[in-house]
C-alpha positions in Angstrom: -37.8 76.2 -49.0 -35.4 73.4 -48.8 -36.6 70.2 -47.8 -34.8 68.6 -44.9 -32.3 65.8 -45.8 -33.0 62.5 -44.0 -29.2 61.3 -42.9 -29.2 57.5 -42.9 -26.6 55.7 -40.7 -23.3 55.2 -42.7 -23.0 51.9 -44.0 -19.8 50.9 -41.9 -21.9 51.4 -39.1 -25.0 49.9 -39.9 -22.6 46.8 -41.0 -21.3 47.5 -37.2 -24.5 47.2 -35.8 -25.6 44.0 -37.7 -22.6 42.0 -36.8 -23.3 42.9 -32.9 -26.4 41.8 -32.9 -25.5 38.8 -35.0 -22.6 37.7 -32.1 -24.8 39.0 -29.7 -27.4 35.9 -30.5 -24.9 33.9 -31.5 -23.4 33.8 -27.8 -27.2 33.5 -26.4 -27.5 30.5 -28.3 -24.0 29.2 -27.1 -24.7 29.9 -23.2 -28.4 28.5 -23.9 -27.4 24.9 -25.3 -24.7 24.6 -22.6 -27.4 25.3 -20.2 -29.8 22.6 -21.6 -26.8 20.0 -21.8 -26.2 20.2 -17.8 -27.6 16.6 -16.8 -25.2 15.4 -14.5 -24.0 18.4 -12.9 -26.9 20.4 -11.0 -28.5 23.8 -11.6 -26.2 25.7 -10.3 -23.7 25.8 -12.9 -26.4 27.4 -15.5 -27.0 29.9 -13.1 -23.1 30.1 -12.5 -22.9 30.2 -16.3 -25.2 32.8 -16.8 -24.2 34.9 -13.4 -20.7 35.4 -14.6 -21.7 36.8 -18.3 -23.7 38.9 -17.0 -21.0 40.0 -14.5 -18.0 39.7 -15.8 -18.9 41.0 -19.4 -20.7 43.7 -17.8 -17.6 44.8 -15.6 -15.4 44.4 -18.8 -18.3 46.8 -20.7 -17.6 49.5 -18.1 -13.9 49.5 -18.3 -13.5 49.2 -21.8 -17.0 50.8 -23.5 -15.7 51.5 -26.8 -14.5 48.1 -28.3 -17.4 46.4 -30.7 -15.9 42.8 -30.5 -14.0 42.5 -27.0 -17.1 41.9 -24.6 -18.8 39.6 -27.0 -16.3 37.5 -27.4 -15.2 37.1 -23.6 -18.9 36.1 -23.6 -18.5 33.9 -25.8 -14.7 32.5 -24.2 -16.9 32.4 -20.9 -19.3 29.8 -22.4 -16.6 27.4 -23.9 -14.9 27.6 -20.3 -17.9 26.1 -18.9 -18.2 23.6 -21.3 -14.3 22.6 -20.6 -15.2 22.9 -17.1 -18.5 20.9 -17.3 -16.3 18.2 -18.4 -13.4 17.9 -15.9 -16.2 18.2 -13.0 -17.9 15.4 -14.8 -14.8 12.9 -15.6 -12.7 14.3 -12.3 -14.5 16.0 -9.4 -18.2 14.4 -9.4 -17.9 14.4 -5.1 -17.1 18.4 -5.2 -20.2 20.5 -3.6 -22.0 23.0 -5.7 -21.2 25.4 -3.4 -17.1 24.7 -3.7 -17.7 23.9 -7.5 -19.3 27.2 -7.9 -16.2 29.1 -6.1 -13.9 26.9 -8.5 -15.7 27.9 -11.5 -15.4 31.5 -10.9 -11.5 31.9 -9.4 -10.2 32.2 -12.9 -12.8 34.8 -13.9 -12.4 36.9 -10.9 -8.4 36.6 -11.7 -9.1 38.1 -15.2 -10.6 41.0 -13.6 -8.3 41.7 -11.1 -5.5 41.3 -13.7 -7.8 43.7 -16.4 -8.1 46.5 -13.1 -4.5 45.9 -12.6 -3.4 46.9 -16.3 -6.3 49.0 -17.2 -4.4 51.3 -19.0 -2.6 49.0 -21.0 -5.3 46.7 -21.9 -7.2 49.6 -22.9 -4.8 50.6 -25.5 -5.4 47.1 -26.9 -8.8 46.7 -26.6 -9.3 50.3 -28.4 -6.6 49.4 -31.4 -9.3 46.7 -32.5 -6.2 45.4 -35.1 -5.3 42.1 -35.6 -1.9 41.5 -33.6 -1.0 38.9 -36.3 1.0 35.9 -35.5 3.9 37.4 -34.3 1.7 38.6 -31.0 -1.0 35.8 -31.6 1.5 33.1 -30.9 3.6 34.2 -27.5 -0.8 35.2 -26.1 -1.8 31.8 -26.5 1.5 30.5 -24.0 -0.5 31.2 -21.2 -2.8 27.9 -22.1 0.6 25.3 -21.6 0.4 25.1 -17.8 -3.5 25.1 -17.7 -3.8 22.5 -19.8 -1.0 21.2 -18.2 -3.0 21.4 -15.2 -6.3 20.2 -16.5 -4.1 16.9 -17.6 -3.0 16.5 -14.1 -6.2 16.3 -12.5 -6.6 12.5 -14.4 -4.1 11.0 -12.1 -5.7 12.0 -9.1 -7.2 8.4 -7.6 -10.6 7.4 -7.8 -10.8 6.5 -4.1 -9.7 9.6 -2.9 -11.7 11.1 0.2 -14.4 13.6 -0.6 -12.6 16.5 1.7 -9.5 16.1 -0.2 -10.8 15.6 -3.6 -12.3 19.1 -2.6 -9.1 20.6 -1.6 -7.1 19.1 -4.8 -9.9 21.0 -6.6 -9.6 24.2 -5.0 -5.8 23.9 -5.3 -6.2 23.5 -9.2 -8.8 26.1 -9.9 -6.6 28.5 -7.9 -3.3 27.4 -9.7 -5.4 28.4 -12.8 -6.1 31.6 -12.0 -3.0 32.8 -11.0 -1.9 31.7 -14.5 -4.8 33.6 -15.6 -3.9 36.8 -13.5 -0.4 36.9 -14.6 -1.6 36.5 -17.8 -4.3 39.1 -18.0 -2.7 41.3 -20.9 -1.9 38.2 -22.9 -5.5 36.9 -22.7 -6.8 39.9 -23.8 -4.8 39.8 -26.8 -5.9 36.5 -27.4 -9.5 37.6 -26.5 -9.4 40.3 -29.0 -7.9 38.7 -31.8 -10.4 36.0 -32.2 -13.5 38.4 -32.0 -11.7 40.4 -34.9 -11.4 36.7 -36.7 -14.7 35.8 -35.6 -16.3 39.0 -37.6 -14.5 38.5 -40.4 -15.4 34.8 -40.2 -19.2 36.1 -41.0 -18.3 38.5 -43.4 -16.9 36.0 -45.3 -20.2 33.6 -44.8 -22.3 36.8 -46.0 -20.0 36.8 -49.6 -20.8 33.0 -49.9 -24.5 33.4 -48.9 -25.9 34.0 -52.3 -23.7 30.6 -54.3 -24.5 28.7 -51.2 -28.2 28.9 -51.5 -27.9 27.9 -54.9 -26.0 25.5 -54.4 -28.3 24.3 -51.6 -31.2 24.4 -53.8 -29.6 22.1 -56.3 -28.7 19.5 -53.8 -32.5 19.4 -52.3 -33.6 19.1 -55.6 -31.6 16.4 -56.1 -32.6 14.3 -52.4 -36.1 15.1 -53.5 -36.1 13.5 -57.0 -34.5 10.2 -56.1 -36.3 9.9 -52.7 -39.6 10.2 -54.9 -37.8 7.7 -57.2 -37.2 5.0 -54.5 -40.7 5.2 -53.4 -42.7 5.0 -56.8 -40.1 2.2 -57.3 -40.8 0.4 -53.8 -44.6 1.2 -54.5 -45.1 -0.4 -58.0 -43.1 -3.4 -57.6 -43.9 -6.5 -56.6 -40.9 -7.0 -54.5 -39.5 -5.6 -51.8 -36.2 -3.2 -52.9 -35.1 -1.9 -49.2 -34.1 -3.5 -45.7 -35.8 -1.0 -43.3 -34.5 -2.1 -39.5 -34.0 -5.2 -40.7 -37.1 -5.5 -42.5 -37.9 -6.3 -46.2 -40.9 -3.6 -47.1 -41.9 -1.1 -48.3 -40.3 2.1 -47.7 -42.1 5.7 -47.1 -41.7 8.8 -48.4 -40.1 10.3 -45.6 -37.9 7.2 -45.5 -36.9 7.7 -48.9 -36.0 11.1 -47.7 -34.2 10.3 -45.1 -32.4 7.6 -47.3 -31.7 10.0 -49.5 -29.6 12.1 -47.9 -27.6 10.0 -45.8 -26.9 8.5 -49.6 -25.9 11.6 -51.1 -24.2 12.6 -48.2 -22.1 8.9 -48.3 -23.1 8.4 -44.6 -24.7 5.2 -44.4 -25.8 4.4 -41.0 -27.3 1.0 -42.3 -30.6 0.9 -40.5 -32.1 1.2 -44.4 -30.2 -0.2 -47.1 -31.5 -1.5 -50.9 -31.7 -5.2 -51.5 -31.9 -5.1 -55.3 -30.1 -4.9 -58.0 -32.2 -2.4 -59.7 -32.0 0.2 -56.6 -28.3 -0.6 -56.3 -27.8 0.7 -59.5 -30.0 3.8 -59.2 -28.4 4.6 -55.6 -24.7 4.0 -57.0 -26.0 6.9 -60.0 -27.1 9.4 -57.0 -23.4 8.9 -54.9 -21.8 9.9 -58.6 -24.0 12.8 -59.2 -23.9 14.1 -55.3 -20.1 14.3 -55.5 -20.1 16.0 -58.5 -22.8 17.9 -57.8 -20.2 19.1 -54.8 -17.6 19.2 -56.5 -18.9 21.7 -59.0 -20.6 23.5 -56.3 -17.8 24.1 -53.9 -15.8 25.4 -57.1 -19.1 28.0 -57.8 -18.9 29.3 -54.8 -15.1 29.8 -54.0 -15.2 31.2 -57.5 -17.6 33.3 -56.9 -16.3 34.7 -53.3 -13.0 35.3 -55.1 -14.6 37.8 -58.1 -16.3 39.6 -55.1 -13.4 40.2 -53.3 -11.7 41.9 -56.5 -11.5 45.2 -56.8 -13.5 46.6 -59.9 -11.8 47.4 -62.9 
């Protein structure tokens, strides 16, 4: 008797599978931060936020159920139009209502729909291909954005005085102006839509490659914060004098200030709130800026180097 053969998932699918999941928290941890960064706006736009995802992306789902990128990455589209939105309401519109900013927010999401219904067919074909358009399509889907940012640019010069009713109106009139671009633009943002999900997966299929060289390279680095951090403190600690200016202090400096020293040296920051006052530091900190660009200069070369031989074909 034959024993029975336990048929794993191919490997282009479970490759699939992982990069869904991976966009799928991804665009959690997009909508989530937005939501967090709301101050000045009220509730209602994180639960506007969140309302259309799960509506909109859900509608899109159920027209179009066999594209792997599309959905995720109008989800993720969705979240970076209500950060641009956040804005304008913030810098423009600060005396609009929840209830009208709420209807503002969602005009050009309900004018993708419509416009997605509309052309089903055809935007199914496209959603379906899941194949890069290349620039020659990439280029006349992205015209669409001229007159909303257009748009966007022209709500500046409205006055700061204006009356709350007709600041409300001027709103309206501009979210609405948006998504009739949007609707007459459906099959071009869908283009636009799908082409940056394909780039977005290939995006982490090349940060996979690199994953391996990075965390070497990673390693090295820490290694090398850690060694002159503990240098600066031993330094500080047996020594009569002071070496560092921490917030405009001469003393002695800790261990997790010599950390935190360490890398904003390395890294050629410098913020200034700790800086050395001695010659004898100087030097040693002037010997940790030459070895940390080396030290990336060597590593960025390992690891493009390295991503390259992967990419070629064996033999």
């Amino acid at each position: 008797m034959t024993e029975p053969v336990l048929r794993s998932a191919p490997p282009v699918a479970r490759h699939s599978r992982r990069h869904t999941v991976g966009a799928i928290v991804f665009t959690v941890a997009l909508l989530s931060l937005i939501a967090l960064s709301v101050k000045a706006v009220a509730g209602w736009l994180v639960l506007g936020v969140l309302g259309a995802v799960v509506l909109v992306v859900g509608a899109f789902h159920y027209l179009f159920p066999n594209s792997r990128f599309f959905t995720i990455a109008l989800a993720n589209y969705i979240g970076i139009y209500a950060c641009v939105f956040i804005f304008f309401i913030e810098a423009n519109f600060l005396g609009v209502g929840p209830t009208v900013a709420s209807l503002g927010f969602m005009l050009p999401l309900a004018a993708f729909l419509v416009g997605a219904l509309r052309q089903r067919d055809a935007i199914r074909r496209i959603v379906e291909t899941e194949e890069l358009r290349g620039m020659a399509k990439f280029g006349p889907a992205t015209l669409w954005l001229i007159p909303v940012v257009a748009i966007g640019i022209a709500t500046f010069l409205i006055p700061a005085t204006m009356p709350a009713a007709t600041l409300q109106w001027l709103f309206l009139g501009a979210m609405a102006a948006i998504a009739l671009v949007v609707l007459a633009a459906s099959r071009h943002v869908t283009v636009l839509l799908l082409d940056s999900g394909l780039l977005f997966e290939e995006f982490w299929d090349q940060i996979a490659r690199l994953a391996e060289p990075a965390f070497a390279f990673l390693t090295f680095y820490s290694l090398l914060v850690i060694v002159y951090a503990a240098l600066y403190t031993v330094l500080d600690r047996f020594s009569a004098a002071h070496h560092f200016m921490v917030h405009g202090t001469a003393q002695d400096i800790t261990f997790a200030e010599s950390l935190y020293f360490s890398v904003i040296t390395l890294s050629t920051v410098g913020y200034g709130d700790i800086f050395p006052m001695t010659d004898v530091v100087r030097v040693i900190v002037a010997s940790q800026v030459v070895l940390g660009v080396l030290l990336l200069l060597f590593g960025f070369n390992s690891i493009f180097t390295f991503a390259a031989a992967r990419r070629r074909p064996p033999g």
